[in-house]
C-alpha positions, 0 to 999 in steps of 0.5 A: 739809236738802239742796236741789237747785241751780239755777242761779239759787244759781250765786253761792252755789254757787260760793262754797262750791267756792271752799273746796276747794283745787283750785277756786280759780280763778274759771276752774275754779269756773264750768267745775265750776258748768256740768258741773252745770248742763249733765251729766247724771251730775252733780248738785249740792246745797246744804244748808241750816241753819235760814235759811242755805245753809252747804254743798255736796254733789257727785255724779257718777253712776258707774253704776246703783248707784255715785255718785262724791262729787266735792264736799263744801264747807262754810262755815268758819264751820261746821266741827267740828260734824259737818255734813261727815258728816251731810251725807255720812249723808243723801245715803247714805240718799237715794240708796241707792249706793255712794258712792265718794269722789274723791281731793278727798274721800276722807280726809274720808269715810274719817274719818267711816267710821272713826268710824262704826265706832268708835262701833257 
């Protein structure tokens, strides 16, 4: 289930970045946290397994009908059951755009197209 961040999941938030390659540095995890506090166009949200927070899911709103998936970090505790692409599939049918990915994620959501191919 996905929430919206606020800033009071700044720790939380910035946890899971820290699993994406690039958001390394604490510098660079706070200046990604603040766009998505302070830009309009980006929006940040957790995602929640039973009572734990064990993902995060960023967007960029691109334009009217097109969003930028910017983010996609899940706990390694996590991974290998699916939840990347579960997550990608409920944020597609809650916002109703065309997602494109960014170079950070881009082989991840193009893995889950192509298994969404192979299985219909």
């Amino acid at each position: 289930m996905f929430m919206k961040f606020k800033p009071a999941q700044r720790k939380i938030a910035m946890g899971l970045l820290s699993y994406t390659p690039e958001e390394k540095s604490i510098k660079l995890l706070l200046e990604t946290v603040q766009k998505y506090e302070t830009e309009s166009s980006w929006e940040l949200f957790l995602w929640k397994e039973k009572e734990d927070i064990v993902g995060v899911i960023g967007i960029v709103n691109e334009t009217e009908n097109t969003v930028r998936l910017q983010h996609l970090c899940i706990n390694p505790s996590y991974r290998g059951e699916g939840l990347g692409r579960k997550m990608v599939e409920v944020m597609q049918q809650r916002l109703q755009k065309n997602m494109v990915p960014s170079d950070a994620v881009k082989s991840f959501l193009e893995s889950c197209q192509q298994e969404e191919t192979q299985s219909t």
